[in-house]
N, C-alpha and C positions, 0 to 999 in steps of 0.2 A: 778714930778715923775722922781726918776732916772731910765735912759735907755740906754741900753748897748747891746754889743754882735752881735752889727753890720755881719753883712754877706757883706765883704768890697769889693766882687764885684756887688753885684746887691744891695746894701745899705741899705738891710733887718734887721730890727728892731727888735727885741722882750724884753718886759718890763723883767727886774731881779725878779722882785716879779710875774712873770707867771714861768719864768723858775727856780727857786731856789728852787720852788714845786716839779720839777722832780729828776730823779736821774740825773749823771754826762754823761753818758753812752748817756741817752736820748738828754743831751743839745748839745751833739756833735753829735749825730744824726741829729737830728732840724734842726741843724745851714745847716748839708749835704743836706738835701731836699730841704731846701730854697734854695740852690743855685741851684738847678737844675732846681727847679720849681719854682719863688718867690709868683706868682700867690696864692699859698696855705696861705699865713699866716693870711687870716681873717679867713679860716675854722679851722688852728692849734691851734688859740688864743681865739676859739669862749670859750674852758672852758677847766679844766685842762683833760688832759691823765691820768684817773684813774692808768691803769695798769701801769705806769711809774712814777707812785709819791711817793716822797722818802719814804712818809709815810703808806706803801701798800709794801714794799720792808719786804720780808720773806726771811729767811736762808735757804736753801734748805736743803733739808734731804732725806733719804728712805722714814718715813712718811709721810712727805709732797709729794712726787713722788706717791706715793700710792693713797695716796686720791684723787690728780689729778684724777689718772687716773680710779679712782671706782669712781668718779663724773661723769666722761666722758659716762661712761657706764651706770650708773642708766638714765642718763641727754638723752638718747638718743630716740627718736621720741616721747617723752612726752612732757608737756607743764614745764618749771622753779616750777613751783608753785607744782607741781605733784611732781616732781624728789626734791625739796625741803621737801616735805610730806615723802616719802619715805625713806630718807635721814634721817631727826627724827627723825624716828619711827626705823632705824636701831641702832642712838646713843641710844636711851630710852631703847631698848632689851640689852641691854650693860651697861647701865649704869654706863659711861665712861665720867661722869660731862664736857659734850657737845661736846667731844671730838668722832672722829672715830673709831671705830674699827682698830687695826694694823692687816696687814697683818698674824703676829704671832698668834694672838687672832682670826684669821678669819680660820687661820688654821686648829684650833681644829676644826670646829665649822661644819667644811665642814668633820670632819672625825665622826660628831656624827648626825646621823639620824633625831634625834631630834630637835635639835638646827639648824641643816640644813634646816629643815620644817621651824621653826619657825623665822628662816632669809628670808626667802620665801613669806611667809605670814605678811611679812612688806609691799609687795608690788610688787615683782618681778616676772617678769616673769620668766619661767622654762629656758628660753632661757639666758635672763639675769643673773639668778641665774649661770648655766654654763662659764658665760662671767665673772664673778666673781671670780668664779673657778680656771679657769684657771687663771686668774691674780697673784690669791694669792698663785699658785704653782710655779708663774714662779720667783713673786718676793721672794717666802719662800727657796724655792731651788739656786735661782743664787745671790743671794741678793749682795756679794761680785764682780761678774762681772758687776752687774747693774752698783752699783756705778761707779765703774771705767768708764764705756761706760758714762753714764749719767755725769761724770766729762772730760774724755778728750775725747770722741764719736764725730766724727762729725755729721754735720744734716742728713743729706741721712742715715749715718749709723744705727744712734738712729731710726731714723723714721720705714727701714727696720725691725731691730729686731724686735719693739714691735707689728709690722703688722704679723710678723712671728709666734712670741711665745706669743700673746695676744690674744684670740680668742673678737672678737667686737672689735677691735680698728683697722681701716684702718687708709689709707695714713694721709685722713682734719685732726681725731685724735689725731693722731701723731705729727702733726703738732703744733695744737692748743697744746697741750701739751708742745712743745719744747716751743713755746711762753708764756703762763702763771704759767709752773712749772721751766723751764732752764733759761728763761729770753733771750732765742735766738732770736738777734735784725736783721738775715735777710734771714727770714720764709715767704714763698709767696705760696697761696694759688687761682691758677686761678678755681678753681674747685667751690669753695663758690659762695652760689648765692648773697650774698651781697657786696663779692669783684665782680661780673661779673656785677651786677649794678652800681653800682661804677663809675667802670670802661667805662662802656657805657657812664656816665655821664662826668666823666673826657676827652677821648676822642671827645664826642659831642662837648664840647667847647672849643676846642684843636684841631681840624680838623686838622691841622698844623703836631701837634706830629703821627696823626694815618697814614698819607703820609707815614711820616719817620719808623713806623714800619711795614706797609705794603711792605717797599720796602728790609727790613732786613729779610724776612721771608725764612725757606731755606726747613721745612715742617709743611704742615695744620695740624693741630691738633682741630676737629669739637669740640663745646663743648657738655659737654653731659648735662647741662642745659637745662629743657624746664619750659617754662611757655607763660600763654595765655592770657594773657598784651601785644599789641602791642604797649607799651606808652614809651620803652626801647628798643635799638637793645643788641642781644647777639653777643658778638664779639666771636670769634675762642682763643678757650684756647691758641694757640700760640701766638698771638698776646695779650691776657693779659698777659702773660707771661712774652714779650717784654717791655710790659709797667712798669711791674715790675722792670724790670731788669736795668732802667732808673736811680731808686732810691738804689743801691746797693751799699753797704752791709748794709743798713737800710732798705729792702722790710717789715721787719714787719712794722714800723712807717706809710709808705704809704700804707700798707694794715689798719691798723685803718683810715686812712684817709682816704681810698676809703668806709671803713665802713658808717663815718660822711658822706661822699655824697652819701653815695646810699639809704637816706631816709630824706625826705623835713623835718620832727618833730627832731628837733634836741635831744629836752626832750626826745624822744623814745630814739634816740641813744646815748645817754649820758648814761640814764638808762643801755642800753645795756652793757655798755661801763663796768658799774659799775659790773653786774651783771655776766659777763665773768672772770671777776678777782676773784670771787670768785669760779669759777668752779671745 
């Protein structure tokens, strides 16, 4: 098998038929984390990075930004499977050959009583319904500054507005957003409870690196994480944060990667893996 792409100071390996699956963006990423950490490459190689394979690589659009972010919002404290149900039952009302509703078309729809109900009655709550609302006024109305923001917006900036002018879409959101609709490669999220699992596990066997960022800290920042597993410690948001900041300007890459360890079933995370690219 041929193998290339050496990382020529720690002599990090990875086979061309794992990486030739990804985009170009991602191999130079890859190649950045190994040399900071080399440690990672049996978890980076265990299968491919759905969201970074060339074959998964979409054009970005309005519509596409739209639907993101009305997935975000149907998708929220329901189960995939729910928010998937709902989600069909919005194309079927439409009859838009599997396609979403656009923003344009969502427009009328919120200006007719009727039609308003009966987008409702796919599945939505009243609250949700409103969360919709507003999306589809902010993106029907500024549609011309979106774009611009969402082509040369940096991340803090994007993130701000759409917390602003999005009613249901906070900061993780936002986030998640700039990572599976922008394709923004250094988005970190110490807030997630699966990056703060992670992350517990990465420093567990790493004792060495959590030294190093205990002693960079300048303020605590508690996490507002709880749960009632004491089978994990919860580290202080600043210190994930730190830990992040280890692997930059590729934080999203190791935040997948703190995804893959923060659950012993790999099949679950892979799944997951899969199932977030569609969001």
């Amino acid at each position: 098998m041929k193998r290339s792409r050496d990382n020529d100071d720690e002599g990090i390996v990875l086979a061309d038929s794992y990486l030739e699956q990804h985009t170009d963006e991602f191999k130079v990423g890859i190649e950045h984390i190994l040399k900071v950490d080399p440690s990672l490459k049996g978890i980076i190689e265990h299968s491919l990075f759905t969201m970074f394979a060339k074959a998964n690589v979409v054009e970005g659009s309005m519509k596409l930004y739209f639907d993101k972010l009305c997935s975000s919002i149907i998708a929220q404290q329901i189960s995939g499977i729910a928010a998937k149900n709902i989600r069909g039952r919005i194309v079927d009302m439409f009859g838009n050959d599997g396609k979403f509703p656009s923003y344009q078309r969502l427009h009328k729809t919120f200006k007719d009583p009727v039609e308003k109900q009966a987008l409702k009655d796919c599945g939505l709550s009243q609250r949700k319904l409103s969360y919709i609302e507003s999306l589809v006024e902010y993106f029907f109305k500024e549609e011309s500054s979106i774009e611009e923001l969402f082509k040369n917006g940096d991340d803090e900036h994007i993130i701000e507005e759409l917390v602003t002018h999005i009613k249901g879409i906070g900061p993780w959101s936002a986030k998640m957003f700039l990572i599976t609709a922008l394709r923004r490669m250094d988005i970190f999220a110490p807030e997630d409870l699966g990056i703060a699992r992670g992350c517990s596990k990465y420093l567990e066997e790493r004792p060495d690196i959590l030294v190093k960022l205990q002693s960079k800290r300048t303020r605590i920042r508690k996490s507002k994480i709880k749960h009632k597993s004491f089978k994990w410690k919860i580290h202080d948001e600043d210190i994930i944060d730190l830990c992040g900041d280890l692997f930059m300007p590729y934080r999203t890459l190791f935040m997948f990667i703190l995804w893959r360890m923060s659950d012993t079933n790999m099949d679950v995370v892979i799944k997951n893996e899969k199932d977030f690219v569609s969001r």
